[in-house]
C-alpha positions, -999 to 999 in steps of 0.1 A, spaced: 180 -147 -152 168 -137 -118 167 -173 -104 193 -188 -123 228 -192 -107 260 -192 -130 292 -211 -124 325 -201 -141 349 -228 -131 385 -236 -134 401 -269 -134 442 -274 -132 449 -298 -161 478 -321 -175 495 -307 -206 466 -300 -237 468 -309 -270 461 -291 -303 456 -260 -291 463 -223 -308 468 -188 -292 428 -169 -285 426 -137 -299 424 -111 -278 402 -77 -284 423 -56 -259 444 -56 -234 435 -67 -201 451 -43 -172 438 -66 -142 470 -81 -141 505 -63 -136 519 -82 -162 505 -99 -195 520 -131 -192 503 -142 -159 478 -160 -181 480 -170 -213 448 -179 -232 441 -204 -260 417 -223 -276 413 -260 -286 389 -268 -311 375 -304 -322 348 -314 -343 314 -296 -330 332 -282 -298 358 -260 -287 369 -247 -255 393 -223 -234 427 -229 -220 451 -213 -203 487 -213 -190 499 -194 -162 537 -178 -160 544 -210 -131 538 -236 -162 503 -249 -149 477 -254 -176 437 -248 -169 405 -254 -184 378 -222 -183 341 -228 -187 308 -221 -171 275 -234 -164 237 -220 -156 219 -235 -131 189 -237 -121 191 -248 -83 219 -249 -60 220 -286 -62 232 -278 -99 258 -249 -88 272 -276 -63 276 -301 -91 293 -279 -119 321 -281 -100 328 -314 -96 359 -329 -116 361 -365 -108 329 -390 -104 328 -406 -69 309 -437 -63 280 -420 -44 274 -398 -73 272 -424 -100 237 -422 -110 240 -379 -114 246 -357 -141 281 -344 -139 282 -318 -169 318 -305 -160 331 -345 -155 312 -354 -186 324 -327 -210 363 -332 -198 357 -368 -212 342 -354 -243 370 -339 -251 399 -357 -232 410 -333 -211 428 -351 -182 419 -328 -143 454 -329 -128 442 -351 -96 459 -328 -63 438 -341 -34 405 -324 -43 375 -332 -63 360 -302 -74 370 -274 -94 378 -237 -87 346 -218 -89 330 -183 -91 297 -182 -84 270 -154 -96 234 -146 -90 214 -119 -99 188 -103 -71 165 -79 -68 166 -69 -33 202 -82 -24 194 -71 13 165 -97 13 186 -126 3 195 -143 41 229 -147 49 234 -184 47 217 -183 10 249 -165 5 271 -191 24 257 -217 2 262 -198 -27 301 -187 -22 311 -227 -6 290 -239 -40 269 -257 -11 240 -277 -25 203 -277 -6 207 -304 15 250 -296 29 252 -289 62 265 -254 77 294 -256 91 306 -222 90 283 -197 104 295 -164 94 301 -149 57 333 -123 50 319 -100 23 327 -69 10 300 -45 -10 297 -17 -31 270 7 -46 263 19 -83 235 38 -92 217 28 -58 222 -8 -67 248 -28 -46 268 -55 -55 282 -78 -31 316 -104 -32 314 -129 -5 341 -155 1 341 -191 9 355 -211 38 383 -237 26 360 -244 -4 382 -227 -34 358 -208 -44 335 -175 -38 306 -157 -56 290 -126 -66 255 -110 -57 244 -79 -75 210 -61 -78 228 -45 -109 213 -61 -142 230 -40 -170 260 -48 -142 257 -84 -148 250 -86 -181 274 -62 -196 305 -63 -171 306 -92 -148 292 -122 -172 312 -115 -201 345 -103 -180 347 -105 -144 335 -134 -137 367 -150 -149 391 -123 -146 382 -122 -108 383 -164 -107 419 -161 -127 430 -138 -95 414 -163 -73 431 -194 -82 466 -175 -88 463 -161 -50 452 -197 -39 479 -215 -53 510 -192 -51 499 -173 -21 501 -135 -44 483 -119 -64 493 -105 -101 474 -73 -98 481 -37 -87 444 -26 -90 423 -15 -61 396 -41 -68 417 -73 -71 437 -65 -40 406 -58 -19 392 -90 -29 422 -104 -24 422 -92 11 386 -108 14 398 -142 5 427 -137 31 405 -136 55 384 -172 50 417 -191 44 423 -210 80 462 -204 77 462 -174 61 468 -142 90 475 -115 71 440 -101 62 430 -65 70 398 -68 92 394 -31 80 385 -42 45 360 -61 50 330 -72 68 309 -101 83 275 -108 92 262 -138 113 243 -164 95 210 -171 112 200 -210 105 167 -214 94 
């Protein structure tokens, strides 16, 4: 797990077909209301998948991806095939054809995303390792921004760290945490916190009251170019040192 990367990614949609209403095990109080997202499943033969629809009318598609290099992470999120990547493996472009789900085309060819990787020493991993990881960056992109906006927290003497990308819709998630990774983020967070994500992006507010979604919230304030209103006092940056 340690040198994996995973990708949760969203992808605004046209209008499914044949879907049903997910169960749910509990309530989720991360939003302030319980209509901001509704979830739903499609199933076909072999397959079946996550939807959702938000309280503006915009449908999404919900899945995720492991990868084993950044060059993998960069292409998970990638909705539409351009010419120059004919010849790669798309597995987020080839599954929506699988399945006919039909990206709603807005000016951008890649998917929200939420990227995750587990560390153990996250004080080791260099700062534009992080960059490339919350702009979904492959090996070979070049850095343009040279600075990360993160904000951190400690459990148990193991930190956890949320960094935000630049114009990139999209961020990620370090942790030295394992149990949590495996028990809290994977199964949870890692959506819930890319459901906030996209709803602040698009509408410009966020449908949470809780401490943690605002102060992310703030974070991703702070890497939007036309976005002022961040509190510098909520989070911090480091320099990125190019190797």
């Amino acid at each position: 797990m340690k040198n994996q990367y995973f990708s949760e990614v969203c992808v605004p949609i046209q209008i499914p077909y044949g879907f049903s209403p997910a169960e749910k095990e509990q309530s989720d109080f991360t939003f302030d209301r319980e209509d901001r997202f509704i979830d739903y499943r499609i199933e076909k033969v072999g397959q079946d998948y996550d939807v959702s629809l938000d309280d503006n009318g915009q449908w999404y598609f919900f899945t995720s991806f492991v990868c084993d290099s950044l060059d993998e992470l960069k292409l998970s999120r990638q909705i539409f095939r351009p010419p120059y990547l004919k010849n790669k493996e798309l597995p987020l472009v080839d599954f929506m054809e699988s399945v006919n789900i039909r990206p709603l085309y807005e000016g951008h060819d890649k998917a929200y995303g939420h990227a995750f990787a587990l560390s153990e020493n996250l004080s080791s991993v260099p700062a534009f390792r992080q960059a490339r990881l919350a702009n979904f960056d492959g090996s070979d992109d070049p850095t343009i921004i040279k600075k990360i906006h993160y904000i951190q927290n400690e459990y148990n003497g193991k930190s956890t760290r949320f960094i935000s990308g630049f114009e990139t819709r999209s961020f990620a998630t370090i942790t030295e945490n394992e149990y949590y990774a495996r028990e809290i983020h994977l199964p949870n967070n890692a959506r819930t916190y890319l459901k906030l994500f996209v709803y602040f992006s698009r509408y410009g507010t966020l449908p949470s009251q809780q401490m943690m979604p605002r102060f992310l919230a703030n974070l991703w304030a702070s890497a939007q170019s036309l976005n002022s209103t961040a509190n510098p006092a909520l989070y911090k940056q480091q320099t990125i040192d190019i190797p």
